[in-house]
C-alpha positions as CSV (number, residue, x, y, z in Angstrom):
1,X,0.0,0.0,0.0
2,X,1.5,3.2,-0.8
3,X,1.0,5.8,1.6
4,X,0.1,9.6,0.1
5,X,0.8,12.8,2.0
6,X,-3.3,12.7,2.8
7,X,-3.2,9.3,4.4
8,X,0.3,10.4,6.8
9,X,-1.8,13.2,7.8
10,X,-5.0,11.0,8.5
11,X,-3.3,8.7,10.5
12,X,-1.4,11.2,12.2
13,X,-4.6,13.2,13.2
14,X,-6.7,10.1,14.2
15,X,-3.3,8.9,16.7
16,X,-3.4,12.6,18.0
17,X,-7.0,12.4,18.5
18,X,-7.3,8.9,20.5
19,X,-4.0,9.8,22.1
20,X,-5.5,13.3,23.6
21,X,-9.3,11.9,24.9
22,X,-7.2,8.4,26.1
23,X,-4.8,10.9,28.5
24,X,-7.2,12.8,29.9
25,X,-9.1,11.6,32.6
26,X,-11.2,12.7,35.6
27,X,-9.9,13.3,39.1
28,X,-11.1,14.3,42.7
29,X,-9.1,16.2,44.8
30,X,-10.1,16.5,48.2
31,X,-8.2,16.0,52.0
32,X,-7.5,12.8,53.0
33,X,-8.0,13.5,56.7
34,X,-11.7,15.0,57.7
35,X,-13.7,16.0,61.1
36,X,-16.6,14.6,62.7
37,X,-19.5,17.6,62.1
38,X,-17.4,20.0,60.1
39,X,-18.2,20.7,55.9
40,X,-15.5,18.8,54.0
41,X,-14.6,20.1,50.8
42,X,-14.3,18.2,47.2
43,X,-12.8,19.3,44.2
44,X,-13.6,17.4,40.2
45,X,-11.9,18.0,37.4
46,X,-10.6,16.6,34.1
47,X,-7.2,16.7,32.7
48,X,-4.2,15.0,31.7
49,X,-2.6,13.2,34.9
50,X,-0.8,16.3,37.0
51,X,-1.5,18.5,33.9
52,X,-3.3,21.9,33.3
53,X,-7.3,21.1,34.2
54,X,-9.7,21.7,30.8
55,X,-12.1,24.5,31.1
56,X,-15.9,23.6,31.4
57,X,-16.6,24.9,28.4
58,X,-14.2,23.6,26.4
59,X,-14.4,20.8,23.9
60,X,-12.4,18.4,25.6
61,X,-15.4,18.2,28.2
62,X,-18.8,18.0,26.2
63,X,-18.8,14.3,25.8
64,X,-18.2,13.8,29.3
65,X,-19.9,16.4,31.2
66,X,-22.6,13.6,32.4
67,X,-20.9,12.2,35.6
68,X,-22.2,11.4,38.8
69,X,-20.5,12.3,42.0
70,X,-21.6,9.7,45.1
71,X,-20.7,9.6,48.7
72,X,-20.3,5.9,50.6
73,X,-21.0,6.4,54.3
74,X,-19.6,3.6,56.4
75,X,-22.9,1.3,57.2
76,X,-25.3,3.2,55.2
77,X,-26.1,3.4,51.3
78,X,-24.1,5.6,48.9
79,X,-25.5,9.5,48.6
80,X,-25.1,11.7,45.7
81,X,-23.5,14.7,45.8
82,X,-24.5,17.8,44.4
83,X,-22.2,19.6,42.1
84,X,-21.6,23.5,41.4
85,X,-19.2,24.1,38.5
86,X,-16.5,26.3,38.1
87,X,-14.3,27.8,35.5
88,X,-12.4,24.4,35.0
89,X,-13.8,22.4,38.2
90,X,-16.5,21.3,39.8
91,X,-17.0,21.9,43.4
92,X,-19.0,19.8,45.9
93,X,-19.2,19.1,49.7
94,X,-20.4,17.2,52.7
95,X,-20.5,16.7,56.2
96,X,-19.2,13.6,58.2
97,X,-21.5,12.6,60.7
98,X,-20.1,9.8,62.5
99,X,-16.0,8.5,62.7
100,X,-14.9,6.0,59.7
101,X,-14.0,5.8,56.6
102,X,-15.4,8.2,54.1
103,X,-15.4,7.0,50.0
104,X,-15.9,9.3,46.9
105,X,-16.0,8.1,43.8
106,X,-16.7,9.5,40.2
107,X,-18.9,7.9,37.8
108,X,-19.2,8.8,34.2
109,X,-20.4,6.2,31.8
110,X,-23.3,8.2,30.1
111,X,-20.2,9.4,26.8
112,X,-21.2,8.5,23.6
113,X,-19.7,5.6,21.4
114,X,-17.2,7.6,19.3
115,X,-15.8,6.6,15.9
116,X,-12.0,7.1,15.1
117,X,-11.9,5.3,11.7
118,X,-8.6,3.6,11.4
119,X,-8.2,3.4,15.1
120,X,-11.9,2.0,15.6
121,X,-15.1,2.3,17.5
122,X,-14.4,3.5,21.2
123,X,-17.4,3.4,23.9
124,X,-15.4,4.7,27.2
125,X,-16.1,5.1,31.0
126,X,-14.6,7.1,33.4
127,X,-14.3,6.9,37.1
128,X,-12.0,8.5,40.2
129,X,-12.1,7.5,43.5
130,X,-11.0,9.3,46.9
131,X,-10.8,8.3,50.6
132,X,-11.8,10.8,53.8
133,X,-10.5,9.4,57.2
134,X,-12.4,11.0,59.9
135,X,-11.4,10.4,63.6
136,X,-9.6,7.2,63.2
137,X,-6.2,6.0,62.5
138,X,-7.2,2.8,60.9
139,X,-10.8,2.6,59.9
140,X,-12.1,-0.3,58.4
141,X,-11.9,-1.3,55.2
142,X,-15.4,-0.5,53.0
143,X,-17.2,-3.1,51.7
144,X,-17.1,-3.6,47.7
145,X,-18.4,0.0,46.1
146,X,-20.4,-1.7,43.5
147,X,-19.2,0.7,40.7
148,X,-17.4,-1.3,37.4
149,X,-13.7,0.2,38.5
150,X,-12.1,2.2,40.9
151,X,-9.0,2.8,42.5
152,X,-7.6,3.0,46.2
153,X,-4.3,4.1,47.7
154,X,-3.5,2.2,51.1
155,X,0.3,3.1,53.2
156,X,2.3,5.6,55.3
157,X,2.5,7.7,52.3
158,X,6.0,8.9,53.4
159,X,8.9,9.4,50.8
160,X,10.4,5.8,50.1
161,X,7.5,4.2,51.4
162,X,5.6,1.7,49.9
163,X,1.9,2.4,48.7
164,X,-0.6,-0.2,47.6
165,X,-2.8,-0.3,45.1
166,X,-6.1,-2.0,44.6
167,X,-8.0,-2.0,41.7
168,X,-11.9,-3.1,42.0
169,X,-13.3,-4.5,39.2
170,X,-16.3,-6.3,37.3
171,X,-16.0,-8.4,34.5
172,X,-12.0,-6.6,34.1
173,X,-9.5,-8.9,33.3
174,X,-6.5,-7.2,35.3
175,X,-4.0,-8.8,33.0
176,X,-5.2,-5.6,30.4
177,X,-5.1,-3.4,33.1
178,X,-1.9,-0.2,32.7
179,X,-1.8,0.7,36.1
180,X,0.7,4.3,35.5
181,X,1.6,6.6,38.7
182,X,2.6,10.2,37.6
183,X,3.8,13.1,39.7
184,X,3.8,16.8,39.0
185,X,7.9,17.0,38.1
186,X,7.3,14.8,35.1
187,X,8.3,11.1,36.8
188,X,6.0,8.5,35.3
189,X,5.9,4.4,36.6
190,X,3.7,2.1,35.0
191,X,3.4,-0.8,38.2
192,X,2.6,-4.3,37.3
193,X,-1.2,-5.4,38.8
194,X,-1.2,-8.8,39.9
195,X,-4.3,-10.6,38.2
196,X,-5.7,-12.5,41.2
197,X,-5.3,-10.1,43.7
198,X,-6.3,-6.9,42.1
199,X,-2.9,-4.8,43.7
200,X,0.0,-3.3,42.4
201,X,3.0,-2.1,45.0
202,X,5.3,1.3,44.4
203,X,7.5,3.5,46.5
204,X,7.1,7.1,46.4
205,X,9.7,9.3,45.7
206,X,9.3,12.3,47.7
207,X,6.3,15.0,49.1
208,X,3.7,16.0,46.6
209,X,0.9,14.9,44.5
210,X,0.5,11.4,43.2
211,X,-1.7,11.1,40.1
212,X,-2.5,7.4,40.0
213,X,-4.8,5.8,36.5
214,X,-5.8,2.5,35.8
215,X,-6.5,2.4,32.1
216,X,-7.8,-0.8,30.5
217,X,-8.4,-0.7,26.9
218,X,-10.2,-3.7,24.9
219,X,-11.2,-5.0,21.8
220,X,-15.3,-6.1,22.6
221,X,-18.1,-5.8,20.5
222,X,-21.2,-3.6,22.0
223,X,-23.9,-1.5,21.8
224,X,-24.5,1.9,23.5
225,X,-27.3,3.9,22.7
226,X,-28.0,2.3,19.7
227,X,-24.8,2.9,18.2
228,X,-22.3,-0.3,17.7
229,X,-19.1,-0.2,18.6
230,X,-15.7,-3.0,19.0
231,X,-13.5,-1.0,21.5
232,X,-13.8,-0.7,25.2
233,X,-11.9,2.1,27.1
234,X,-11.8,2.4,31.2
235,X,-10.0,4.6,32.7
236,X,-9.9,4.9,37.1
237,X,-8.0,7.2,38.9
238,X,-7.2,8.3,42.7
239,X,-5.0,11.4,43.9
240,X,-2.3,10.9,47.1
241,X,-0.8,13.5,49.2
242,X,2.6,12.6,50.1
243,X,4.1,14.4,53.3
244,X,7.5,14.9,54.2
């Protein structure tokens, strides 16, 4: 096949275009450690892991603007949270009533099947994930969330400590699974998940931010909306604060 100055550019503009909407992904920034009775704030937004967030209004969000954010109180069922939008985040908030574990997490898998040509027909889900410890040092563990996939950082989260990782999953086979960690000086590791368990095992490097995905990409037939498509994109994220 001989390839013309039209089908280099084609190619190149379709590998751009996958490339950009496959790096960007939603995140939830909020603190790790909250108090009994006292407002906790959240923080949504989508960008490329530790890069500049998109603006609302930009085109990068209007396929995924339909996401839900839910609450999981320890021992009761899962509340949704209201969401105010911002220039380029969304802002959101609730109050711990009782000591435990607090979970977030992001759902968004209302985005429409889209077709890049060459590169095929993507249907893709996005999720994030955070934890809020309130008056304990080690709360239990939460029960399964329910949602398809998410994400959760467990560990000192010192500098040269290790930090777990477990990915939840239904009907994921973790052997496709990238799990990448990324932090805000440009260091990317991409940490091998074992398949059975579900976790993956790094050591930090310093203080900061850790932006952690799980990306699974897939080649399955479906039907969303009434619009086929033969590729399967998840992507699950979580943010760590790591403290000197």
């Amino acid at each position: 096949m001989k390839l013309t100055l039209k089908t280099i550019l084609l190619v190149t503009v379709l590998t751009f275009s996958l490339s950009n909407v496959f790096a960007h992904a939603f995140w939830i920034k909020t603190n790790a450690a909250g108090k009994k009775g006292q407002p906790h704030a959240v923080e949504v937004f989508f960008a490329e892991p530790a890069g500049k967030r998109e603006l609302l209004n930009s085109d990068e969000m209007k396929t995924v603007k339909k996401f839900t954010l839910w609450l999981l109180v320890p021992g009761k069922e899962k509340i949704k949270l209201e969401l105010v939008p911002a220039k380029d985040h969304y802002t959101s908030t609730f109050t711990p009533v009782n000591d435990g574990k607090y979970h977030i997490v992001l759902q968004n898998e209302e985005i429409d099947v889209v077709d890049y040509q060459a590169a095929g027909i993507y249907k893709s889900d996005f999720f994030a994930s955070a934890t809020v410890n309130v008056g304990v040092a080690k709360p239990a563990v939460l029960p399964p969330s329910g949602f398809k996939f998410t994400v959760s950082a467990e560990g000192k989260l010192r500098p040269d400590q290790p930090v777990t990782v477990t990915l939840e999953h239904q009907q994921i086979d973790l052997s496709k699974v990238t799990l990448s960690i990324y932090n805000q000086q440009g260091w990317k590791l991409d940490v091998k998940v074992n398949k059975q368990t579900g976790k993956g095992i790094f050591n930090v490097l310093g203080a900061g931010s850790y932006f952690i995905e799980a990306a699974y990409n897939n080649k399955v037939d479906g039907n969303y909306n009434g619009k086929a498509y033969n590729s399967a994109y998840y992507a699950a994220t979580e943010i760590i604060e790591v403290f000197k």
